[in-house]
Every structure is written in structure tokens, then in C-alpha cells.
N, C-alpha and C positions, 0 to 999 in steps of 0.2 A: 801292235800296240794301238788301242783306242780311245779317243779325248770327244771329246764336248766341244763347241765351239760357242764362246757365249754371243756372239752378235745375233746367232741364229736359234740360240734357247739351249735350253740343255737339250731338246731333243734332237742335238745334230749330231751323228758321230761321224768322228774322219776318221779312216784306214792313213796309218802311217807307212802301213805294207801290205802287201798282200795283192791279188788281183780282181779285178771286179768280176761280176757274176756271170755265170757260165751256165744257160736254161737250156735243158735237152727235153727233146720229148719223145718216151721212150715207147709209150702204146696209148692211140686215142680213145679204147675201149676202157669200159668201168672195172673193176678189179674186184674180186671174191675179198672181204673182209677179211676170212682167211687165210689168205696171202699176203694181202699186206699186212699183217702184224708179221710177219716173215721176211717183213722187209723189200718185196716188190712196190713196186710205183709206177702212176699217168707219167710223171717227169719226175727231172733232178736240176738243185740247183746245187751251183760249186762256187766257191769263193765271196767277194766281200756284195754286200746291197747294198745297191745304188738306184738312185732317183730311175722309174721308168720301169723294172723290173717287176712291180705288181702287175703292171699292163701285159708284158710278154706272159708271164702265168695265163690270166686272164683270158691272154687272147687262143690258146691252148683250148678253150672250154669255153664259147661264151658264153652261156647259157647253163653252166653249173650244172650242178645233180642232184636230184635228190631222189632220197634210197628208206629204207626203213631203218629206223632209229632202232635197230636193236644190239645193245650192247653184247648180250650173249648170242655166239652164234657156231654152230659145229662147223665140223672139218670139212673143206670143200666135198672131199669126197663122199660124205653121207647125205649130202643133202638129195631132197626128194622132187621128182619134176611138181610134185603140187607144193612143196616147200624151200624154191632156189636158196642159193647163199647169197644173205646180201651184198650187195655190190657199194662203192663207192670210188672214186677217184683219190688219190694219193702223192702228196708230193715230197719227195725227199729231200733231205737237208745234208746232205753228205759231206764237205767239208765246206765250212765257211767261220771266219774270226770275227764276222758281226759287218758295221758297214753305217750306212743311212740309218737312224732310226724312224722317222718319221715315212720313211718307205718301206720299210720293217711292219712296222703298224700299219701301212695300206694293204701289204699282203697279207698280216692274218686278218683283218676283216675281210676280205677275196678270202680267206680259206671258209671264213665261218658264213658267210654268206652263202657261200657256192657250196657245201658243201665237201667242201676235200680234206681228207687226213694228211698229218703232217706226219713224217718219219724221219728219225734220224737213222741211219741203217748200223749194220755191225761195222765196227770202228768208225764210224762217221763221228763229224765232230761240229759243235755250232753253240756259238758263243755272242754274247752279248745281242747286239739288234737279229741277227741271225736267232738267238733263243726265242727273243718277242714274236719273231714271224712260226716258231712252230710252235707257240701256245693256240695260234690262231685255229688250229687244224677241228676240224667237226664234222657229224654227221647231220642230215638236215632232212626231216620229212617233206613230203607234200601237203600242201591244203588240206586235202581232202582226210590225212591223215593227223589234223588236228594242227600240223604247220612247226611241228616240233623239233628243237634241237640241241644235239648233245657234244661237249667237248671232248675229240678224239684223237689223243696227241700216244705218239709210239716212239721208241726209243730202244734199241739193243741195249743189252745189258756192258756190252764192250767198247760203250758210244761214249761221249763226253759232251755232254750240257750244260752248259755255264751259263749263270746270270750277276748284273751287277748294277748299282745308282748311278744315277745321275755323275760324273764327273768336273773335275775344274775344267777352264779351257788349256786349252795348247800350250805350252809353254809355262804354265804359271806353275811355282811350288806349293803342295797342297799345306806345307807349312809357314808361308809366308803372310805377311800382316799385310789385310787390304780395307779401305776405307768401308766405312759401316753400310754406306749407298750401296757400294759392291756388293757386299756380302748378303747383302738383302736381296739387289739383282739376281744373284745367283741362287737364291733362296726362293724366288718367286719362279724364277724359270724349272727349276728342279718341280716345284710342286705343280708347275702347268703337264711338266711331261707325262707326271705320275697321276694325274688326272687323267691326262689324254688314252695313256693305258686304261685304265681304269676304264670309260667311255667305249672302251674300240671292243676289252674284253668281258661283256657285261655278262651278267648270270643268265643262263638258260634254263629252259622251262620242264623239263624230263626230269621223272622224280629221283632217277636214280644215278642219274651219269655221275655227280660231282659238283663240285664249284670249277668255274672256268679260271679263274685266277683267286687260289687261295689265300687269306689273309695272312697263312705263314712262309708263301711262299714271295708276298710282296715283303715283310721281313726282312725275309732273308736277304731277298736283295739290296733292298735297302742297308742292311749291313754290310756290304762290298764294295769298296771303292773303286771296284775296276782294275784295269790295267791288266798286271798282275794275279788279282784278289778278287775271285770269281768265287761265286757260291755255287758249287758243283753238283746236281743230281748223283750221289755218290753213293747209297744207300737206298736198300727197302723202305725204309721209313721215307725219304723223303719224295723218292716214286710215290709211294700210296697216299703223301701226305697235297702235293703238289697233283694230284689226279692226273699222271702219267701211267701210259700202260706200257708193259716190259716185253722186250721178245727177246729170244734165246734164252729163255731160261730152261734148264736141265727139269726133268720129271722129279715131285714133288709129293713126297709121300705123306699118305692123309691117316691122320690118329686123331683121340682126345686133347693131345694137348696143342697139336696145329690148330685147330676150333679154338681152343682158349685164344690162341695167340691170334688168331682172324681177327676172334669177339675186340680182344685188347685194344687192336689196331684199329679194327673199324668205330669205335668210340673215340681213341686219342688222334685221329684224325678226320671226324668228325669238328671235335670240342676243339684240335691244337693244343693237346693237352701234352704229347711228348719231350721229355728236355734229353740232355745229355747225358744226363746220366742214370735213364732207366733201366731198370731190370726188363724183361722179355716180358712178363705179367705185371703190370702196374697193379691189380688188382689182388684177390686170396680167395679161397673157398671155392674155386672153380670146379662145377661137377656140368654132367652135358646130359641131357633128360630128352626123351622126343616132345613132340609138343603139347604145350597143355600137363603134364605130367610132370611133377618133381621131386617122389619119393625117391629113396634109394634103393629100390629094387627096380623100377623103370630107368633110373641111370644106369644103370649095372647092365642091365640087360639088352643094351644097346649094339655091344661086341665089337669086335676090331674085323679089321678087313674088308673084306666083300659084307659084312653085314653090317659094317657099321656106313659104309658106303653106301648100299641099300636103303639104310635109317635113313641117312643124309639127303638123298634123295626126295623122303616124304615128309622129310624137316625134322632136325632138329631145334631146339634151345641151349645155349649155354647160360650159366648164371653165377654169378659169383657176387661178394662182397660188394662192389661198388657197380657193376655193369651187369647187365642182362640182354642179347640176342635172341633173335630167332634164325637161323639159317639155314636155305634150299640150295640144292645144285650137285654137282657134280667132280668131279676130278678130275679132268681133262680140258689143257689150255681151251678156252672157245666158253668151256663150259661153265659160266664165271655163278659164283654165289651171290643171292639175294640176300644182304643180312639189311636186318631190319635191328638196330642197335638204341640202346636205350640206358641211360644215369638211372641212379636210385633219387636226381631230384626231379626226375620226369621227361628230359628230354632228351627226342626221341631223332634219329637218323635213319635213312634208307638209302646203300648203296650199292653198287654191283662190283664185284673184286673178282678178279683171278686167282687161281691157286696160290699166286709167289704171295698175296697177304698172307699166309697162312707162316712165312717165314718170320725170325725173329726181327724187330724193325732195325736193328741194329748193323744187316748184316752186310757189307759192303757188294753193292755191283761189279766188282771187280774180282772177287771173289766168285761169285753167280759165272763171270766169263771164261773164271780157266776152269769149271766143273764139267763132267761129260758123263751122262747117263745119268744116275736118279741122285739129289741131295742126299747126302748126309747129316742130317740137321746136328744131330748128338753131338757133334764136334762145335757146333754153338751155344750149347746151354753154361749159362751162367756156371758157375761153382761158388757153392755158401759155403762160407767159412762159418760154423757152429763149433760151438766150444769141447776144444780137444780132451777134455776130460768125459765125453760122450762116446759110449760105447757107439763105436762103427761109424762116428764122424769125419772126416779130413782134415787129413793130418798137418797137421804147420809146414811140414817139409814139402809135402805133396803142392799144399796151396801154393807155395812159394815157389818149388820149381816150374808150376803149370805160370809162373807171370810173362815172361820174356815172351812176346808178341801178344799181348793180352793188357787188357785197361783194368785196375783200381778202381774203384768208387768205394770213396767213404766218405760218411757222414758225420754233420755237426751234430754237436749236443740239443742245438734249437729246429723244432720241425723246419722253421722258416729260414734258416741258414741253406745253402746251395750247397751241393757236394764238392768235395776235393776227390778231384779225379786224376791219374796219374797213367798214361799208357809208358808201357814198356815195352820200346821197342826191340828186336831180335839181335840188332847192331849196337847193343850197349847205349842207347841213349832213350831217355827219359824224355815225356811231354808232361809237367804237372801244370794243369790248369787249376787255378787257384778262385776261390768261391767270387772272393768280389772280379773275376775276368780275365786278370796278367794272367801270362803264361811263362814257365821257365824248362828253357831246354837244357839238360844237363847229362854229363854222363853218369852212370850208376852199376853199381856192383853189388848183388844179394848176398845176404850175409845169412847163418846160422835162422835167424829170426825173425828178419824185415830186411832192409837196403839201406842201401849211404851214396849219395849223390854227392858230385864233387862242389855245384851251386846251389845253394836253392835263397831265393829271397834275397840277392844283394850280401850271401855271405861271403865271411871273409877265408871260410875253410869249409870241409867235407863236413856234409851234416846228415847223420842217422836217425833214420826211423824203427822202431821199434815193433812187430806183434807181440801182445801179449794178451790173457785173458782174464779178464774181469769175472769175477769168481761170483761176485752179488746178483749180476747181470746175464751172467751166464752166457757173454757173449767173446769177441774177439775185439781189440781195441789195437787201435793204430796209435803211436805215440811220438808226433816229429817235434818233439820238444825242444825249444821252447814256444814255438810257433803255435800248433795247433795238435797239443797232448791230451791223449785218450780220447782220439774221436772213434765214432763204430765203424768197422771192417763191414759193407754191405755185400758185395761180390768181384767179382772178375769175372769176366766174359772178354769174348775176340774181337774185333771192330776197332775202326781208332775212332775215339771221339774228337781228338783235333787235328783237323783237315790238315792234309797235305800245302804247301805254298802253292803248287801248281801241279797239273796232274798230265 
């Protein structure tokens, strides 16, 4: 458990347990990029940071590295003696519950200075000031190569990465009444920390790497109290969104609609445009054309397989209603896509992604770690509910028994109302996150035509919701009367939207 100390600012954190840090150094040589997204490493560190540890890294290497900043890069073993694999040094974060922050912060600038990638390995785990020190991780050119550098942070899929705010100090209840001086101290210290972040993790200068600290991923943190109540890298979406690259991920098969879903991702996490309760295509109209080209017989003719693989290669476009791409690359981990992503109000992004973008942003890393051999995406796709009076639509029964491990969203009657979203879990209990934010856990049992929860809302008895279809509308309507009757059935899909307490 980890606290703040305030004589010393918010950026002090004390370890109430755990042991202090334990630096090994595993190989003085540079490592094939290659390898490390597999999880090799220079060294390893283990347990809590404390004052003095950026030194010991440091002294590992003192003269840092610098390598060529190429984010795409093949399998070691293809590489050609006029083309080596780039190299760089790599440090692992393998278990640690956080520690010092302000020595946190010395080590990822020692990462981003020098040069080293940060990993967290398979089941490795690294929380709070431990998280701040593997944002630091980067690659870093030479001079002569323009002096350029890019943020290079790695993570298994079976890892656990936690972040969280600034804390009270030690002992104090976070609901206790403290004079207004206080509260301001603590209000000033918080905002010096998140500065100092800010400061240590600045934006680099490579068009394509990412942001080094994105503005959803301070957020998010900022939403977590700590302790406890960690905001978790738990998800595809929040890897791509937070510019984390993924290792162990399963083979990754490439269609038209994985492109869509690239396009989707790499704009809504460009803009931070994703909420909780999107569909897998925020967008419509999505057709995939090579470049330059956007009738309907040069989409068509694009092909699946090895040919549309081929296409992809020499670039395609995707284009839809609200977004437009260009995308170059490859299928195979190393061999990461250039999309070049763009609004219909002009503005424009370029960034380099691995295949797993291509998944839905929804889809839990936890999930990604018990897979073995190639995804199954199919078993992620949404299911629309379209009105059961439509020849060959899904059927009420159907919809209804595909819920149990599966999330709800439905929507208000006002575009600018937030969805009511509702996971169902497989142990009979319910998570309904409610638009303005509560959440109520309850149990639930499916009935003929919707469900009936034993709580919802501070009732005082079992209260049933309804499907049924709106015949004007031609849609599906949700009906938890008296609350919030006849709102639209949007979809179901798998993922939980509200996080686990601790994972």
C-alpha cells in the first residue's frame, strides 16, 4: 500500500511493504529490438524505488546508446549484414508496487536520455512510481542522425501496469474535514508533481512514434486514487491509446474489416475520441480502395488473403463517413503499419502500429494472454440487435442468451446523454454504470424478454427491464421503467467496461 507524504510534496511515495529494489545486470551488450519486445533485457529491476537507484541503472551504461530510431523493424533473423537489427538496451520492470516517486522520475529521464527501453515482461508487474519510471523508456538517435527520439515502452500482454494521482498523506482519511490552508497545500503539491511529470516526460520529435505521455492517459490517472484504485493498462484500446507497445500477442489475421478497425483506432486515439461505450467502428460507410482510387470496382478488387496482403503492401486507403486513412505495411509482429489518419474536419495524424491495432479497442489483455496460435476475432464482434420483425435478423432469444459475459449499451433518447451500459457477468451479477457515473452492482436473472435485478437505484424491491420493439422506429427498445423507459438497444459485445477493483 502506497501514500504521499505531504511534508515532502505529493511526489513522495512510501512503501508500507514490500522490499526495496533489487538491480541485476543481465548482458552488457546492446540487444536486437527484436528480442526485446520478447521480453529480453541490459537488466532487471525488482521491488520498491528508492532514492539512489537511478544511479545504479546509470552506472550499467554510462554513456548511454544511441541506435536508429526505427520503429518498424524485422525478425532478427532476416536481417541483412548491409541491413543489422537495430539494437538498443532495455530495462525490465519485472515486479515492483511503485516506491520513491521523485526517483521514479530520475530513472525515466536516465531512460529517455540514454536511450533504453523499458519492459515490463510476461507476468511482470509495476505500479504506481514503478509505472512513471517505464513511461521513461526510449529510443534515441545520434547527431549525425538528426539527434532524434522516440518513446519505447513494452509491456506483455499477461503484465499488470497500474497508474494513479497524487495521494493524501499517511494516515489521514481521504474523507475527513481539513482546514482550507490544508487543502490548498495539498492542492499545490499535487499540481507541482503533475508538472514535474509533465517536464521529465516531454514530447519528442519523430513523426511517427506517438505522444510520450498522452493527455488520456494523465486522465486517467488522475481519476485513481491509488491505494487500491489503480487505472490499469487492461485493454487494446488503452495500449494504443497510452503509446504502449504489446508483446505475446497470438498471430493476427488481416481482412477488410481489421483496416477498418486500424483506421477507427488510429483516429480515436489520435483525437481521444474513445468512451466506454463504443462499438468496434465509431464510424459507417467503411469501404478500403488502394491509393488514390475510390470507385467501387478498385475497392472490390483489392481481394482477401495473400492479395489483399500484397495490396497492403503498396498502400492501401480506407475511408468511411467520418475518417479517412492511408495505410502501408505488413502482417507480421516487427512489421508495424504506417497509417497516415485523418477527420472529415481536416485533421490530420501519422503513426506507426502493430498488427494488435487491427483488434477491436475493446478487447481485454487478458484475454490476448490465455490465446495460443492465431485470434479469433469473430468471437468479438458486437451483435445488433435490429428489429425482430426483419427477415433474418436476431432473434430476442438469441440476443438475450448471447448476454451473460457480455456488456449492454444503450442509449438515451438525447444524442448528448451518455449511454447506460450494463455488463453481465457469467456469476449472476450485474455492473449497470449509470449515465451521470454511479454504479450499481446487483444480482440478475434473464427473463422471456430482458432481465430483473434484485437492486437497481436505491430500490426498495426487484426491478425489471423490458425488450421490446418499437414498430415506428424499427428499432429495439430497452424499457427499465420507471427510470429510464424506451431507450435504444445499441449493441452487446464481450469486454467489461467497469474495471475490476484490483486485478
Amino acid at each position: 500500500m502506497l501514500r504521499f507524504v505531504a511534508s515532502a510534496g505529493f511526489a513522495l511515495l512510501v512503501a508500507q511493504t514490500g522490499h526495496a529494489a533489487e538491480i541485476k545486470v543481465i548482458t552488457p551488450d546492446p540487444i536486437p529490438q527484436a528480442r526485446i519486445v520478447r521480453g529480453e533485457c541490459s537488466a532487471s529491476l525488482t521491488g520498491l524505488i528508492e532514492a539512489g537507484d537511478a544511479q545504479k541503472i546509470e552506472a550499467i551504461d554510462a554513456g548511454g546508446m544511441e541506435t536508429r530510431v526505427r520503429l518498424s523493424f524485422a525478425a532478427e533473423s532476416s536481417a541483412s549484414d548491409e541491413d543489422p537489427p537495430p539494437m538498443a538496451r532495455a530495462l525490465c520492470l519485472t515486479d515492483s508496487e511503485g516506491g520513491n516517486f521523485e526517483e521514479a522520475l530520475k530513472i525515466a529521464e536516465y531512460l529517455r536520455s540514454s536511450g533504453w527501453v523499458a519492459v515490463v515482461p510476461r507476468n511482470g508487474r509495476c505500479l504506481s512510481a514503478c509505472a512513471i519510471a517505464f513511461l521513461g523508456g526510449a529510443l534515441l538517435s545520434s547527431n549525425s542522425d538528426g539527434g532524434e527520439r522516440a518513446p519505447f515502452r513494452v509491456m506483455d500482454v499477461s503484465a499488470t501496469v497500474g497508474f494513479h494521482a497524487p495521494l493524501f498523506p499517511e494516515g489521514m482519511d481521504p474523507d475527513a474535514k481539513v482546514p482550507m490552508s490544508l487543502a490548498l497545500e495539498f492542492l499545490r503539491d499535487g499540481m507541482a508533481s503533475i508538472q514535474e511529470l509533465r517536464a521529465t516526460l516531454t514530447e519528442d520529435d519523430f513523426p511517427s512514434a506517438g505522444a510520450t505521455l498522452p493527455a488520456t492517459l494523465m486522465l486517467d490517472m488522475l481519476s485513481h486514487a491509488g491505494n487500491d484504485d489503480f487505472g490499469y493498462v487492461d485493454t487494446v484500446d488503452k495500449a494504443g491509446a497510452y503509446n504502449i507497445r504489446l508483446a505475446g500477442v497470438p498471430t493476427i489475421p488481416i481482412d477488410a474489416e481489421a483496416l477498418y478497425r486500424l483506421c477507427n483506432n488510429a483516429v480515436n486515439w489520435a483525437f481521444g475520441l474513445h468512451s466506454r461505450g463504443d462499438a468496434a467502428l465509431t464510424s459507417w460507410s467503411y469501404k478500403l480502395c488502394k491509393h488514390n482510387e475510390d470507385d467501387g470496382a478498385e475497392c472490390a478488387a483489392l481481394g482477401t488473403g495473400k492479395a489483399l496482403i500484397h495490396n497492403l503492401r503498396a498502400g492501401v486507403t480506407v475511408q468511411s463517413r467520418h475518417h479517412i486513412c492511408s495505410i502501408e505495411g505488413g502482417p507480421n509482429p516487427g512489421d508495424d503499419y504506417q497509417v497516415t489518419s485523418q477527420r472529415v474536419n481536416g485533421a490530420e495524424f501519422e503513426r506507426s502500429f502493430e498488427p494488435w491495432a487491427t483488434l477491436p479497442h475493446y478487447m481485454p489483455l487478458a484475454d490476448l494472454a490465455r490465446m495460443r496460435g492465431s485470434i479469433d476475432v469473430r468471437a468479438y464482434r458486437e451483435l445488433q440487435p435490429s428489429s425482430q420483425y426483419d427477415a433474418g435478423s436476431l432473434s430476442l432469444s438469441a440476443f438475450l442468451k448471447a448476454l451473460p459475459g457480455n456488456v449492454l449499451v444503450i442509449d438515451g433518447k438525447e444524442e448528448s446523454t451518455e449511454s447506460l451500459i450494463i455488463n453481465f457477468s457469467k456469476n449472476g451479477t450485474a455492473e449497470i454504470l449509470w449515465p451521470e457515473g454511479s454504479i450499481d452492482r446487483t444480482p440478475y436473472t434473464l427473463t422471456e424478454d430482458g432481465a430483473c435485478f434484485t437492486k437497481v437505484k436505491a430500490s426498495s424491491g426487484r426491478v425489471c427491464a423490458r425488450m421490446k420493439v418499437d414498430k415506428e422506429s424499427d428499432s429495439w427498445n430497452w424499457s427499465f421503467s420507471p427510470l429510464y423507459p424506451d431507450v435504444l438497444v445499441r449493441f452487446q459485445r464481450p469486454g467489461r467496461v467497469v474495471p475490476p477493483d484490483a486485478r
